[in-house]
Biopython code that builds the backbone (N, CA, C, O; Angstrom):
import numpy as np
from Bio.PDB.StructureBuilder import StructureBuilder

atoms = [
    (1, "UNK", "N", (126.963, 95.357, 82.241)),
    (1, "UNK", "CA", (126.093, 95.223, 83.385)),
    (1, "UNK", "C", (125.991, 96.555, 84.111)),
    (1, "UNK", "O", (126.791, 97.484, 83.991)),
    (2, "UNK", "N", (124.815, 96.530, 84.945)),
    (2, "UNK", "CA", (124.486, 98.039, 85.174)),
    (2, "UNK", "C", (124.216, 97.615, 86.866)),
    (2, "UNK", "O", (123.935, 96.472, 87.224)),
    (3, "UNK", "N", (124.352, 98.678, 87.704)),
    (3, "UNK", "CA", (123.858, 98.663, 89.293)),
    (3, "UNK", "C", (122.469, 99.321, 89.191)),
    (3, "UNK", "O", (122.120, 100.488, 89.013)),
    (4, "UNK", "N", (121.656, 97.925, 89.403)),
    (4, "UNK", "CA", (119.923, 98.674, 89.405)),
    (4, "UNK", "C", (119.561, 98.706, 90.867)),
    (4, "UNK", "O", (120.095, 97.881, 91.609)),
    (5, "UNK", "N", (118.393, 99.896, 91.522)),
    (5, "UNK", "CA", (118.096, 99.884, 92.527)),
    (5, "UNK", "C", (116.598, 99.817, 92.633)),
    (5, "UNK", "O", (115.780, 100.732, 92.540)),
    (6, "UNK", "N", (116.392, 98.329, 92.881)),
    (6, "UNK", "CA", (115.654, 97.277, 93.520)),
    (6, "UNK", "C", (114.528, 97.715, 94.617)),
    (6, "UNK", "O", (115.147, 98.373, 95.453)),
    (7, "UNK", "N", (113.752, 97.676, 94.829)),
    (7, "UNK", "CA", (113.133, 97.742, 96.425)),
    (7, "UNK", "C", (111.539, 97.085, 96.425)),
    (7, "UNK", "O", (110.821, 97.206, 95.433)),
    (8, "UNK", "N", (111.288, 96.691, 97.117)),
    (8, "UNK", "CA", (110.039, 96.015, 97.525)),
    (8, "UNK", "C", (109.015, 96.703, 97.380)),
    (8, "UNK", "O", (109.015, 97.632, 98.188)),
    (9, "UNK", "N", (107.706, 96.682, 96.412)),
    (9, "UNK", "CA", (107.059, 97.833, 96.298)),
    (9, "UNK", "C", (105.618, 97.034, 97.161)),
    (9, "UNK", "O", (105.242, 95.868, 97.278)),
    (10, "UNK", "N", (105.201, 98.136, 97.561)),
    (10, "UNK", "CA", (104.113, 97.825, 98.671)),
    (10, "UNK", "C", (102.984, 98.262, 98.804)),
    (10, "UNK", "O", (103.206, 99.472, 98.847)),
    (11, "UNK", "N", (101.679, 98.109, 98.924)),
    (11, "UNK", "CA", (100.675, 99.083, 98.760)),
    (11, "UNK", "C", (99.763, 98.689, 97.660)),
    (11, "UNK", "O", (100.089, 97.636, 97.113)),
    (12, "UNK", "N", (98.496, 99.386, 97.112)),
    (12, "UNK", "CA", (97.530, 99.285, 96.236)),
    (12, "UNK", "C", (96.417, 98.513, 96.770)),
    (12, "UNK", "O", (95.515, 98.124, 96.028)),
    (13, "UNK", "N", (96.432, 98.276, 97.994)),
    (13, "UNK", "CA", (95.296, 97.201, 97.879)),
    (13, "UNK", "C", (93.961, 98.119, 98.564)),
    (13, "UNK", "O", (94.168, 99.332, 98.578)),
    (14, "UNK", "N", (92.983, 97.782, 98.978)),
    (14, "UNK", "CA", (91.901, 98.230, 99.309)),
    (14, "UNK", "C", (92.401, 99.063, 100.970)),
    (14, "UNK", "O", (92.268, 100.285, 101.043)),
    (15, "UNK", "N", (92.862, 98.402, 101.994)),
    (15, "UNK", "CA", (93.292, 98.577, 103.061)),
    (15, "UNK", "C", (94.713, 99.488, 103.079)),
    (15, "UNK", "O", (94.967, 99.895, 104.213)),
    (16, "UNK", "N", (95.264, 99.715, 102.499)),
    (16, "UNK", "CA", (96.734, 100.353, 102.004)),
    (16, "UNK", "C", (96.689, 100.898, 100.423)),
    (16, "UNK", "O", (97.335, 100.157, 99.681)),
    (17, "UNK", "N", (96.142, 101.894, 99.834)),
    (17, "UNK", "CA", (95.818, 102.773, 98.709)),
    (17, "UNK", "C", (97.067, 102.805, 98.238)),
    (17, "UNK", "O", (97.383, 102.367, 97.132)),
    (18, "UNK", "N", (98.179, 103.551, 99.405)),
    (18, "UNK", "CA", (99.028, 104.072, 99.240)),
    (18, "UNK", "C", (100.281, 103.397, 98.470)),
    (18, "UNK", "O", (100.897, 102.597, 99.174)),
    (19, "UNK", "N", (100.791, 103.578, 97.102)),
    (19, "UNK", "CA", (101.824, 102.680, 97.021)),
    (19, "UNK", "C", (103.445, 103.016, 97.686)),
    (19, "UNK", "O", (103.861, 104.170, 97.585)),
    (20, "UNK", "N", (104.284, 101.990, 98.335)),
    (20, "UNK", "CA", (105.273, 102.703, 99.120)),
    (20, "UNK", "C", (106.039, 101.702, 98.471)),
    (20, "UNK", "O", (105.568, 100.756, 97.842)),
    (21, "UNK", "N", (107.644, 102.033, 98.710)),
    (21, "UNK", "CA", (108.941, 101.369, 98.697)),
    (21, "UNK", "C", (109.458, 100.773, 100.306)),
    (21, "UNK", "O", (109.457, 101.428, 101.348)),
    (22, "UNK", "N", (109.843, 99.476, 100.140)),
    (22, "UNK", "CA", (110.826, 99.640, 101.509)),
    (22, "UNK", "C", (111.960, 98.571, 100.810)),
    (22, "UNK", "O", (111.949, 98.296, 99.610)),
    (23, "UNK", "N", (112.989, 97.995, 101.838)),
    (23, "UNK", "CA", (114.082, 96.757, 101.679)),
    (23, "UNK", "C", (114.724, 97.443, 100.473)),
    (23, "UNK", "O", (114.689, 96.551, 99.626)),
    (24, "UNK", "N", (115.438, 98.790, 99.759)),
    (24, "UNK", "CA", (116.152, 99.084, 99.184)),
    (24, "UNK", "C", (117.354, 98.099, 98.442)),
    (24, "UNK", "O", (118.285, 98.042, 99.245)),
    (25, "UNK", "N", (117.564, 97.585, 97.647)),
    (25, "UNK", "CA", (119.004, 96.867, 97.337)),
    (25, "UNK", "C", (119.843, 97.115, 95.811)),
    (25, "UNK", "O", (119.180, 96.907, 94.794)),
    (26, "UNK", "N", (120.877, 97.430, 95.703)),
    (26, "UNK", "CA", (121.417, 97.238, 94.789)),
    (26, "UNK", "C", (121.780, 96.080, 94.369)),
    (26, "UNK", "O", (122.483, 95.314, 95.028)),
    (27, "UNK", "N", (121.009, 95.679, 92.409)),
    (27, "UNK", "CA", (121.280, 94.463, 92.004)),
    (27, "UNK", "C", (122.295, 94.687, 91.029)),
    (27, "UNK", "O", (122.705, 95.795, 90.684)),
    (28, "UNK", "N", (122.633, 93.720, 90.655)),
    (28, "UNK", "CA", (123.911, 94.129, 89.438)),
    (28, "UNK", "C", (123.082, 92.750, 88.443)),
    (28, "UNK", "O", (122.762, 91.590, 88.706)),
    (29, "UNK", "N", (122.978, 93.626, 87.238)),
    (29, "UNK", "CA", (121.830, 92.898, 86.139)),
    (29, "UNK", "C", (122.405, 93.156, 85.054)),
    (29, "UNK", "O", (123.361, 93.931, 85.020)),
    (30, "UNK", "N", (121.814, 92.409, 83.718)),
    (30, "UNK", "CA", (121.728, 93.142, 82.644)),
    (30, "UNK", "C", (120.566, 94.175, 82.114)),
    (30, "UNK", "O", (120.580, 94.915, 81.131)),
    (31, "UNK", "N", (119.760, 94.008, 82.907)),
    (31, "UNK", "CA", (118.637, 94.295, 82.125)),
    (31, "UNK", "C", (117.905, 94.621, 83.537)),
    (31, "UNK", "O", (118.234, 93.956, 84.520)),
    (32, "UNK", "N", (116.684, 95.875, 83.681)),
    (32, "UNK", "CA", (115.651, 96.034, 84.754)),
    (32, "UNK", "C", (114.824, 94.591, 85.302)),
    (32, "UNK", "O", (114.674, 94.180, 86.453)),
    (33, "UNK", "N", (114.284, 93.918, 83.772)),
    (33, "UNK", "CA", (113.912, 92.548, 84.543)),
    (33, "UNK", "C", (114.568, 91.751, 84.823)),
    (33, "UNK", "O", (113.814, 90.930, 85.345)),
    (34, "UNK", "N", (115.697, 91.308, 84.853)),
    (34, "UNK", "CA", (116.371, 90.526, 85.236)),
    (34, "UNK", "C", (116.701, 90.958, 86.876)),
    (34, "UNK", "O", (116.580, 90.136, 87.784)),
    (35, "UNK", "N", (117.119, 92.325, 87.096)),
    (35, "UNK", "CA", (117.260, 92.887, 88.402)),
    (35, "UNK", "C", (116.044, 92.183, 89.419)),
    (35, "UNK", "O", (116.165, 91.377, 90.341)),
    (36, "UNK", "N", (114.871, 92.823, 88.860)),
    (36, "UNK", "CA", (113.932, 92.445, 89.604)),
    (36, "UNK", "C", (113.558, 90.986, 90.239)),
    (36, "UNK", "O", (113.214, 90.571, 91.345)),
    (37, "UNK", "N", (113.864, 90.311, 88.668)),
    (37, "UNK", "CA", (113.843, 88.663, 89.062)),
    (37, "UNK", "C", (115.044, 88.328, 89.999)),
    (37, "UNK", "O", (114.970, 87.276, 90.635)),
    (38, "UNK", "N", (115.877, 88.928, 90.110)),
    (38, "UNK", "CA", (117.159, 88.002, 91.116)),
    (38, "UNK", "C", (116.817, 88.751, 92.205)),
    (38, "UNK", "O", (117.400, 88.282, 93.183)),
    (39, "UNK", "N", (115.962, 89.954, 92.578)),
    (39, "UNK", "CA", (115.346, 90.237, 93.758)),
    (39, "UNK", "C", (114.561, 89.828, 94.122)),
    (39, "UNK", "O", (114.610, 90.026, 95.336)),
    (40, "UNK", "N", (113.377, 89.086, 93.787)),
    (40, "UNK", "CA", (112.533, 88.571, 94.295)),
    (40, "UNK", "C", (112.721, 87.135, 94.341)),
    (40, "UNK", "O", (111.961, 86.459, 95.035)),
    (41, "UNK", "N", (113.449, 86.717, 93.822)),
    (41, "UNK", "CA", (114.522, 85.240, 94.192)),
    (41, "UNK", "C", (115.307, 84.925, 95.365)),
    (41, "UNK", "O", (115.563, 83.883, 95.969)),
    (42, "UNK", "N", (115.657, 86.335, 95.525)),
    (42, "UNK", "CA", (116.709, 86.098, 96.524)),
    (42, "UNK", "C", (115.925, 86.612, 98.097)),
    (42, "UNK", "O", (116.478, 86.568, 99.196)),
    (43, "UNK", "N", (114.551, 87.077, 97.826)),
    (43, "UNK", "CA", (113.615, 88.298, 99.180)),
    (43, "UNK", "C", (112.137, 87.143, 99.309)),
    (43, "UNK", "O", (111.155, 87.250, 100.044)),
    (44, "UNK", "N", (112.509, 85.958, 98.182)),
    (44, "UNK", "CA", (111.323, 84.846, 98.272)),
    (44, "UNK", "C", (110.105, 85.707, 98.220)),
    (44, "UNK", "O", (109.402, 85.596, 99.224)),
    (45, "UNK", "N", (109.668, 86.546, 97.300)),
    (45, "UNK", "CA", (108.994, 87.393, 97.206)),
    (45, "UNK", "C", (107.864, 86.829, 96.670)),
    (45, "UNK", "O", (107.825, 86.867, 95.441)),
    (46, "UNK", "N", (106.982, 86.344, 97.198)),
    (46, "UNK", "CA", (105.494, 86.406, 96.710)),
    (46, "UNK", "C", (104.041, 86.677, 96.733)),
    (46, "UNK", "O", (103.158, 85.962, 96.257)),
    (47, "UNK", "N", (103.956, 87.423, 97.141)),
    (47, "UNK", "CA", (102.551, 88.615, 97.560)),
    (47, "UNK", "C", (103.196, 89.972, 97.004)),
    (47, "UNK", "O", (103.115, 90.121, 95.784)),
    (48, "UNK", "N", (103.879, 91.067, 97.805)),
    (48, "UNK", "CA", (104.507, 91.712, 96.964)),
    (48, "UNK", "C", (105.805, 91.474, 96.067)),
    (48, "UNK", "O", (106.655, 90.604, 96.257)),
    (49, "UNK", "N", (105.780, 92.456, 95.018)),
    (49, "UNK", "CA", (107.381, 92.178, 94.447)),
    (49, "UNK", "C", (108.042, 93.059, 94.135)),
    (49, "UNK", "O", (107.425, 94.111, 93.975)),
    (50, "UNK", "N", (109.860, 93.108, 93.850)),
    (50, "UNK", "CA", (110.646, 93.855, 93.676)),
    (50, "UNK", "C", (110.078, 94.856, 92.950)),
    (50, "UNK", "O", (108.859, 94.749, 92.823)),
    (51, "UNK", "N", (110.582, 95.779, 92.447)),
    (51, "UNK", "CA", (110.273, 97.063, 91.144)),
    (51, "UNK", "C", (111.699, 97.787, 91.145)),
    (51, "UNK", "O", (112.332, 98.066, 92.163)),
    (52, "UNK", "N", (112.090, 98.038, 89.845)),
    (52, "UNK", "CA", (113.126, 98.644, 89.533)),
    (52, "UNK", "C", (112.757, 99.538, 89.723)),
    (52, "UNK", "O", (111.580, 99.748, 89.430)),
    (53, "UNK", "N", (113.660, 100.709, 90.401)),
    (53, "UNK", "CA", (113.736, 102.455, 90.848)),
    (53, "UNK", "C", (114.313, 103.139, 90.336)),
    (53, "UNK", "O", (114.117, 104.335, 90.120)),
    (54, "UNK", "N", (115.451, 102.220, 89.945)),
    (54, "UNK", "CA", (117.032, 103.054, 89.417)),
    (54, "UNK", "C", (118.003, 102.870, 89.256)),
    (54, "UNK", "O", (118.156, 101.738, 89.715)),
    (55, "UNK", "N", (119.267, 103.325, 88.742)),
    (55, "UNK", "CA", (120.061, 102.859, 87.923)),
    (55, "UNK", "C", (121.892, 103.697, 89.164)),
    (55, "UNK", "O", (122.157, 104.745, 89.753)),
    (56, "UNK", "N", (122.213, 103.065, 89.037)),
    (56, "UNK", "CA", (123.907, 103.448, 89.240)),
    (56, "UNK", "C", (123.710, 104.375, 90.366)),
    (56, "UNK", "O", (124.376, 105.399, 90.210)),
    (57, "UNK", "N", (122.819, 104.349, 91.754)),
    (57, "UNK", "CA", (122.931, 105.192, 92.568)),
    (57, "UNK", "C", (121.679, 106.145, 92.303)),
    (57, "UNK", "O", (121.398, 106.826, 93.288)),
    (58, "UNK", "N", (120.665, 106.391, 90.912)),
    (58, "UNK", "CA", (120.411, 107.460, 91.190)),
    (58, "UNK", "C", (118.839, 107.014, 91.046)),
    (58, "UNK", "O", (118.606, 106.291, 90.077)),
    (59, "UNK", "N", (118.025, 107.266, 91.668)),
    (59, "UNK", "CA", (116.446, 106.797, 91.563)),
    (59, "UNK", "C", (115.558, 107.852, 90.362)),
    (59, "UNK", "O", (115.604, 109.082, 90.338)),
    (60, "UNK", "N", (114.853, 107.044, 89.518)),
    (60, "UNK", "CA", (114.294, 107.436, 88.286)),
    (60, "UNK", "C", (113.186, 107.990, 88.698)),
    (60, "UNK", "O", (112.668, 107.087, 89.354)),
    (61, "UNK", "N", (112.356, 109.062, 88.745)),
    (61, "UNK", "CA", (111.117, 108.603, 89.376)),
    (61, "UNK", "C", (109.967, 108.236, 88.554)),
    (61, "UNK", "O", (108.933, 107.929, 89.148)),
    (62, "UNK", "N", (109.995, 108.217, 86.955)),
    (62, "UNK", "CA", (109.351, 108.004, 86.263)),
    (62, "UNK", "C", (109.269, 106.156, 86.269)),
    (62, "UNK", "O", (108.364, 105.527, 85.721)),
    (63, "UNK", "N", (110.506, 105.492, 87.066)),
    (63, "UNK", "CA", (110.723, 104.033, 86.787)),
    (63, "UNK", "C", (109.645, 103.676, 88.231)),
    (63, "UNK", "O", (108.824, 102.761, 88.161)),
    (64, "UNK", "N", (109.780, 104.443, 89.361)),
    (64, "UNK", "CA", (109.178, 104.129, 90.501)),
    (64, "UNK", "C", (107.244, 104.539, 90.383)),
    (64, "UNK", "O", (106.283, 104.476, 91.150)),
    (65, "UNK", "N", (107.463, 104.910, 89.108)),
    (65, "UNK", "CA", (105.459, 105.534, 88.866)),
    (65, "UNK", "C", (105.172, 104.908, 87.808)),
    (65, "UNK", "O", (104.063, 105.122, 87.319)),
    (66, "UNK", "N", (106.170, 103.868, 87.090)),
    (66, "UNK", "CA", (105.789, 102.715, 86.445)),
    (66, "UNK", "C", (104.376, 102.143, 86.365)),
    (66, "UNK", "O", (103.972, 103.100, 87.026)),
    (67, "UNK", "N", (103.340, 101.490, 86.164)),
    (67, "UNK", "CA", (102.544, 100.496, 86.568)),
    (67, "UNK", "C", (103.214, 98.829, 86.878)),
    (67, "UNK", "O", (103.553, 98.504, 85.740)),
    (68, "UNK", "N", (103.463, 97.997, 87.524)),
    (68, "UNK", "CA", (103.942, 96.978, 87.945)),
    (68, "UNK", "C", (103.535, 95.941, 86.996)),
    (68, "UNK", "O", (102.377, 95.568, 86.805)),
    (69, "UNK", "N", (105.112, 95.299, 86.136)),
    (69, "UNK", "CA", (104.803, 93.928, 86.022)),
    (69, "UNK", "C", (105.167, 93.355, 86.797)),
    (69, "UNK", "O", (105.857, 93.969, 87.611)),
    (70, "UNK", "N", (104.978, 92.070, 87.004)),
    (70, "UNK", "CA", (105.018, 90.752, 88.222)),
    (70, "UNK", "C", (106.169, 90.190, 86.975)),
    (70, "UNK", "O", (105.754, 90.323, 85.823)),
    (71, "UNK", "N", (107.466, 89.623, 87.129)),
    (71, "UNK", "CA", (108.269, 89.095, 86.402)),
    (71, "UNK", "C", (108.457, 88.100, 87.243)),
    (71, "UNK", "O", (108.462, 88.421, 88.432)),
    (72, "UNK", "N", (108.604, 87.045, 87.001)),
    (72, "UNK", "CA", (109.193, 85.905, 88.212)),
    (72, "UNK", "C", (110.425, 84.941, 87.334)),
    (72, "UNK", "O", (111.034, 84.042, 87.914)),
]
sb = StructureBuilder()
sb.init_structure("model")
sb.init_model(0)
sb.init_chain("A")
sb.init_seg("    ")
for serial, (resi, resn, name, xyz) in enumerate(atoms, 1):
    if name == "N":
        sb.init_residue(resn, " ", resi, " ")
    sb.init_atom(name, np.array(xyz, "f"), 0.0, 1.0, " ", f" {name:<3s}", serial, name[0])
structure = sb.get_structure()
């Protein structure tokens, strides 16, 4: 199991272009989707959703410029 870092991704829509991060959390997962799913489980996330950032403390930035799946 790995410490993934989680955060609420925000933004894209017509009114807000901009995509942003906020609510930071470390999940402890096996896997990036699984992280995401026990974050947005646990943040009742449904309009925006979690996005994996990063791994053991250190933020990816290629994981945060991702394009977004919706995992539920």
């Amino acid at each position: 199991m790995a410490k993934y870092l989680v955060a609420l991704r925000i933004g894209g829509l017509m009114e807000h272009p901009e995509i942003e991060y906020s609510n930071l959390e470390e999940i402890e997962a096996e896997s990036k989707v699984e992280a995401e799913r026990q974050y947005n489980r646990k943040n009742n996330c449904d309009f925006f959703y979690g996005k994996c950032i990063g791994i053991d403390g250190k933020i990816i930035l290629e994981w945060a410029n991702e394009s977004q799946v919706i995992a539920r």
